[in-house]
C-alpha positions as CSV (number, residue, x, y, z in Angstrom):
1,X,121.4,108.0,108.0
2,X,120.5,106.3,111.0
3,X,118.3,103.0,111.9
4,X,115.2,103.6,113.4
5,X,113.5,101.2,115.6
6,X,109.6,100.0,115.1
7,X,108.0,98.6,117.9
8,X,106.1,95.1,117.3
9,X,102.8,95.6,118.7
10,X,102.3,91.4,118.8
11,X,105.1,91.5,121.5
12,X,102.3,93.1,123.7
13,X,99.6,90.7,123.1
14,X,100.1,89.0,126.3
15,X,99.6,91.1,129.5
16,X,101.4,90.7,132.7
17,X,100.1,88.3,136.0
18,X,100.5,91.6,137.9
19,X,101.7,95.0,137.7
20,X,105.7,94.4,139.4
21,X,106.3,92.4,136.2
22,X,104.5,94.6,134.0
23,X,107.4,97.1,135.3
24,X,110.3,94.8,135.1
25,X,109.0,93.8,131.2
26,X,108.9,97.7,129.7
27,X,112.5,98.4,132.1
28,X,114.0,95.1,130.0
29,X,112.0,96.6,127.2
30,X,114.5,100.1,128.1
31,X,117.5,98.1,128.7
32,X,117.0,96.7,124.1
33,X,116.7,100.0,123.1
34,X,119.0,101.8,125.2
35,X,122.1,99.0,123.7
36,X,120.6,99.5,120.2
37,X,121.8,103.3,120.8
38,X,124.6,102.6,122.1
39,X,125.6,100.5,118.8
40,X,124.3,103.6,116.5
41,X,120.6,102.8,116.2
42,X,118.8,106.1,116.1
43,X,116.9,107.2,119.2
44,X,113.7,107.1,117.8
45,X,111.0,104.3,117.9
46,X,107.9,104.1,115.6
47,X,104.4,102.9,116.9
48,X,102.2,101.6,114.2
49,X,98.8,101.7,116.3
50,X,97.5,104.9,117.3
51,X,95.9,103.0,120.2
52,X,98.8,101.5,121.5
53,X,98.7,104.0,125.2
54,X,95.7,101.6,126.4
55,X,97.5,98.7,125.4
56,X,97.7,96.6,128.7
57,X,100.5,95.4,130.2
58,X,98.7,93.9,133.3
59,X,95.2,93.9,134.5
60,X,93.8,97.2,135.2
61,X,97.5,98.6,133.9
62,X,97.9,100.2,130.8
63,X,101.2,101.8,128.8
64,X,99.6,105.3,129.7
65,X,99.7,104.3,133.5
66,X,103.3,103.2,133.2
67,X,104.4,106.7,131.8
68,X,102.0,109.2,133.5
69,X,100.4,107.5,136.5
70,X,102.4,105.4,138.0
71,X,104.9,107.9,140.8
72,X,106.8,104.7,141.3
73,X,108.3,104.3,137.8
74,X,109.0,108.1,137.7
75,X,111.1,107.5,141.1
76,X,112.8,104.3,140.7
77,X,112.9,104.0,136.8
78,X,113.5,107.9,136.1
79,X,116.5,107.2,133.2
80,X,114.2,104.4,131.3
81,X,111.2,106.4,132.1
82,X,112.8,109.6,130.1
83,X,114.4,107.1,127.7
84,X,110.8,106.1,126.6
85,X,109.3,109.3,126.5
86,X,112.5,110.5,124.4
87,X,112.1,107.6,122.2
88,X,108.2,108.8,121.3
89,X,109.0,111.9,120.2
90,X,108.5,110.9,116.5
91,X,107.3,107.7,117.1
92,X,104.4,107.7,114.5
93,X,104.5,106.1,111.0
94,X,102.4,105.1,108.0
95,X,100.8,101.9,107.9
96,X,101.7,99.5,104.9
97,X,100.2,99.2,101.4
98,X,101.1,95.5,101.4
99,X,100.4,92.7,104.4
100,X,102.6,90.9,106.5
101,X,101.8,88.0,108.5
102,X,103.8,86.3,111.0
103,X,102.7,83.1,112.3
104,X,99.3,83.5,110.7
105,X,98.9,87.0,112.4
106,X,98.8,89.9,110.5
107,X,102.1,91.8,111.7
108,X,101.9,95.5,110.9
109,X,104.9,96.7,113.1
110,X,107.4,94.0,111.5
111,X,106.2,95.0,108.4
112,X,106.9,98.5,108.4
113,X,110.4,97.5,109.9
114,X,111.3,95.6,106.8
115,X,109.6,98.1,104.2
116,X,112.0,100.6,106.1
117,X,114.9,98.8,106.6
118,X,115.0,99.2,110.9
119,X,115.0,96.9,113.4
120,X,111.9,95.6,115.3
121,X,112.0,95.5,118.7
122,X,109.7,93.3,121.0
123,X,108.6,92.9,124.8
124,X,110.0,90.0,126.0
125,X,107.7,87.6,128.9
126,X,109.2,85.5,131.7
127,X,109.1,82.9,130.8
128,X,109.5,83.7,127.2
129,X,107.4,83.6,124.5
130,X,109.3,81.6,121.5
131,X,108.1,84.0,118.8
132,X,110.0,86.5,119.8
133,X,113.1,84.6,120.3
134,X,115.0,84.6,117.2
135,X,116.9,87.4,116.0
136,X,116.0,87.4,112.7
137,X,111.9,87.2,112.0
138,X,110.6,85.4,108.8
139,X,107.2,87.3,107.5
140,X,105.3,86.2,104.6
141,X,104.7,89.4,102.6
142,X,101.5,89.3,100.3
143,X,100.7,91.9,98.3
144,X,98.0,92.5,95.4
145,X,99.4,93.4,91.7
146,X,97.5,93.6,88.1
147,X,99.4,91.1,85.9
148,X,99.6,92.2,82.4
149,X,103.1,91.6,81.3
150,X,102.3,87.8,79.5
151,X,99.3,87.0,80.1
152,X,95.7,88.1,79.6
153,X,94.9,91.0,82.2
154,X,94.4,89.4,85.2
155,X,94.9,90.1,89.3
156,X,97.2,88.3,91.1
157,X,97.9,87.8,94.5
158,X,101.6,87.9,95.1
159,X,103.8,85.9,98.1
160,X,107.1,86.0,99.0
161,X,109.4,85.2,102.5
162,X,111.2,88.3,103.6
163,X,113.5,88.5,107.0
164,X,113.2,91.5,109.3
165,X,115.9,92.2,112.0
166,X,114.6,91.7,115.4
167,X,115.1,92.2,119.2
168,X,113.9,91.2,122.3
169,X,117.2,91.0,124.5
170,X,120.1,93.2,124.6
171,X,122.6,89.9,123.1
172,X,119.9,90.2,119.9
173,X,121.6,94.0,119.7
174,X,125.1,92.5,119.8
175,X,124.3,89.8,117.0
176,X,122.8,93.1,114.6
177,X,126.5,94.5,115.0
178,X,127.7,93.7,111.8
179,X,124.1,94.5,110.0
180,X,124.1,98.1,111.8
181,X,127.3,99.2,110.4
182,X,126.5,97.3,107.1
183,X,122.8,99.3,107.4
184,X,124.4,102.3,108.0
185,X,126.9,102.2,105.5
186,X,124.5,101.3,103.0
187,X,121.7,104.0,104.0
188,X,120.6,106.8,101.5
189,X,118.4,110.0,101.9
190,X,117.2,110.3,98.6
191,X,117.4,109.3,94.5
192,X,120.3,112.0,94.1
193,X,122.6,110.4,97.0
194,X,122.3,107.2,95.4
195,X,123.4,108.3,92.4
196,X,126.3,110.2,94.2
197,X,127.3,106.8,95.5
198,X,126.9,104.2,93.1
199,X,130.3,104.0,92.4
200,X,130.6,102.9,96.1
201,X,127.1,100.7,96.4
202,X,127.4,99.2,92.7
203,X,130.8,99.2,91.2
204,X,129.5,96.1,88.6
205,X,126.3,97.9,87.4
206,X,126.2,100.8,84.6
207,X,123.8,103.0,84.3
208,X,122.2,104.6,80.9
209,X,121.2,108.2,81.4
210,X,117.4,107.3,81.4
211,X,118.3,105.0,84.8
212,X,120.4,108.4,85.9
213,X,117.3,110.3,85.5
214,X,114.9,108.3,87.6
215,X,116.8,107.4,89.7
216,X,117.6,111.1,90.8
217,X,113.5,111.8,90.9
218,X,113.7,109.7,94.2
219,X,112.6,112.2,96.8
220,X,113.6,111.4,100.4
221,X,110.8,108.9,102.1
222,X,109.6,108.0,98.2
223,X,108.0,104.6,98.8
224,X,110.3,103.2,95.7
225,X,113.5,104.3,97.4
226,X,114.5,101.5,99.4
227,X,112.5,98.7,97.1
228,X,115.5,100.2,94.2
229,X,118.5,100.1,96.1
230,X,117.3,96.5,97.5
231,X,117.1,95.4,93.7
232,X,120.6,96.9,92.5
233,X,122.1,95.6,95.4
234,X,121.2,92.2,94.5
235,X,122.1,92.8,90.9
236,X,125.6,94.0,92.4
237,X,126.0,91.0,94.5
238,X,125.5,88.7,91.7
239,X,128.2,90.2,89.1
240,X,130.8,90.2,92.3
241,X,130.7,86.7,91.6
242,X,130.1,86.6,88.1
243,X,133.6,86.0,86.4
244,X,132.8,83.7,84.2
245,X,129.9,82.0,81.9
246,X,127.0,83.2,80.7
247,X,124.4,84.8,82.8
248,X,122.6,83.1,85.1
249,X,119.1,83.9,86.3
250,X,118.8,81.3,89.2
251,X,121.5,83.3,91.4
252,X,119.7,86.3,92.0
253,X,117.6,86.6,94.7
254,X,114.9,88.0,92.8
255,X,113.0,86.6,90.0
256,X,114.3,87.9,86.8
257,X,112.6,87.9,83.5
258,X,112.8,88.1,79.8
259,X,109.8,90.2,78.0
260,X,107.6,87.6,75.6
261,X,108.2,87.8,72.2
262,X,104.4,88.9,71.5
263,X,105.6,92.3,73.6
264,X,108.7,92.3,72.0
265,X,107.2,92.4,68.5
266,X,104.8,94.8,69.4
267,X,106.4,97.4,71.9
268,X,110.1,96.4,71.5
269,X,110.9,100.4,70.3
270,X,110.0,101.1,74.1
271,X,112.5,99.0,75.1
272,X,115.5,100.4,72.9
273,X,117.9,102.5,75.4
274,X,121.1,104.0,74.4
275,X,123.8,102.7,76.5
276,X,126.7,104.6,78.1
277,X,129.0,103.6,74.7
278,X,126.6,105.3,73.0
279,X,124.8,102.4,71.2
280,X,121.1,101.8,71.5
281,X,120.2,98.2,72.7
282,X,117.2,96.4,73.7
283,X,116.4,95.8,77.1
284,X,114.2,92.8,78.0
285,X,115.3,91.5,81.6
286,X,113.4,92.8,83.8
287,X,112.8,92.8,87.5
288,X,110.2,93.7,89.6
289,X,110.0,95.8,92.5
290,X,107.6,95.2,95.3
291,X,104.4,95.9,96.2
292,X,103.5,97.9,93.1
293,X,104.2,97.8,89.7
294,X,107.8,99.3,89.2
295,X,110.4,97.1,87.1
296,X,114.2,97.3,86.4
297,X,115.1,96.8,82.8
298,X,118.8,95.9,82.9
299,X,120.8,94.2,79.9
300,X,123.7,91.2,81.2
301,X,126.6,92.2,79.7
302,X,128.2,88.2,78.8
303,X,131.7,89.9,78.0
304,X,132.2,92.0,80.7
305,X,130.8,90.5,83.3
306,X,128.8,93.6,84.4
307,X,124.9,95.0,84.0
308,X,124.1,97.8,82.7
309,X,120.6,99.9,84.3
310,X,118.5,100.8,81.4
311,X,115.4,102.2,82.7
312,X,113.8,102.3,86.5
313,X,110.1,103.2,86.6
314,X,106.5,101.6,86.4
315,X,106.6,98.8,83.7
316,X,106.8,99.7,80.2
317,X,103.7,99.0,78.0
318,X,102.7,95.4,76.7
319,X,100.5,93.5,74.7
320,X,98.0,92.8,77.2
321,X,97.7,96.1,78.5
322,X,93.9,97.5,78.4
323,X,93.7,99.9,75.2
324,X,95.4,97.1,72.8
């Protein structure tokens, strides 16, 4: 599976001082995409905003006149010209169920690159605009859960930092290298490929048959796919390096939990999964997946060094939930 691009629609914010620039900024716009290609990225860029045609790129000058009114792109430009409209061909996508915001804007197009793991591209000004410099974009990712794990029911409002891959300049393509071929050797169509490969993606984690089960469920372009394989990844990363000691939840990535007692007591059956040995344990770490209310229950395994995947699904009942 391939990378797909997502175009950042803030990139466009700012239209050119006259049409000649307005040219040169969607050919250096060309020149991005056509070196992501080149280096495997898939030839396909997703617009998030159905509007985006009339978006101006100088006064009077819109992105519908660049591709069907203007005679001297189609005669001077014809290659980037027939690049962009190949690029559009499937260029639509859903909006998010979360927000992003970069730089205190709401940032829909680098939002839907990180939920889908692709790489944002950006029009770059002259002289350039310093948002769109870095390679690597920080978002703040808030999204909107109902909290009844420990405490009293309760919504929450929920914030993390995530970084999305970015470019605005072909040498932003060349830096992406190492991520493309890590992206692409990573990538998985659907629940039942995962499984296939975890022996390749997780060779520290083991799975229960209850994980094998939902984890197989995983239809290609689930919403839960990539948020799954994001988690076990990071649960792989930390027992490469866990050889010795107990387990320690301040080196994942992700915050980890233990269930509360009060749970425990009152819905710890639920959380009784038979291992791959064959023995029934408890599983109380947990991690959650986000947005949405999906958890890992996984069990550290102090002798071994390894984790073993009890259940993936929506989290499993507890004391607070309405109905007790």
């Amino acid at each position: 599976m391939n990378i797909d691009m997502v175009l950042n629609e803030l990139s466009f914010r700012t239209p050119a001082s006259d049409v000649e620039t307005a040219r040169k900024r969607m050919l250096d716009l060309m020149q991005v995409a056509r070196a992501a290609i080149d280096n495997r990225v898939k030839k396909n860029l997703r617009l998030n905003d159905d509007e985006f045609y009339g978006t101006l790129l100088a006064n009077g000058y819109t992105v519908s006149d660049w591709l069907f009114n203007d005679p001297r792109v189609k005669n001077e430009a014809k290659e980037e010209w027939q690049l962009f409209l190949g690029l559009l061909d499937k260029g639509s996508c859903e909006k998010p169920m979360s927000d992003f915001f970069y730089n205190g804007e709401r940032a829909e197009g680098l939002g839907i690159a990180y939920l889908s793991e692709s790489l944002a591209l950006s029009m770059r000004t002259d002289p350039p605009d310093p948002l769109w410099e870095p390679s690597i974009i920080e978002l703040q990712h808030e999204w909107i859960e109902e909290d009844g794990e420990d405490e009293e029911d309760k919504i929450t409002i929920n914030y993390e930092t995530v970084e999305v891959r970015h470019a605005s300049k072909v040498e932003h393509i060349q830096e992406h290298r190492s991520w493309i071929e890590e992206r692409i050797k990573n990538s998985v169509r659907d629940g039942l490929e995962l499984w296939e490969r975890r022996n390749t993606l997780f060779p520290n984690l083991e799975f229960c048959e209850d994980a094998r089960q939902q984890i197989e469920k995983l239809k290609r372009g689930d919403k839960m796919l990539r948020p799954v394989k994001t988690r076990l990844l990071q649960l792989e990363k930390y027992c490469k390096n866990w050889k010795t000691g107990a387990f320690e939840t301040d080196k994942i990535v992700s915050k980890v939990t233990l269930e509360s007692q009060a749970t425990l007591q009152q819905y710890g059956e639920k959380r009784k999964i038979r291992c791959p040995d064959g023995e029934i344990e408890l599983f109380s770490w947990h991690v959650r997946l986000t947005p949405g209310d999906w958890r890992i229950y996984f069990l550290p395994d102090e002798k071994r060094y390894k984790i073993i995947i009890g259940y993936i699904g929506r989290h499993l009942r507890t004391r607070t939930d309405k109905g007790n």
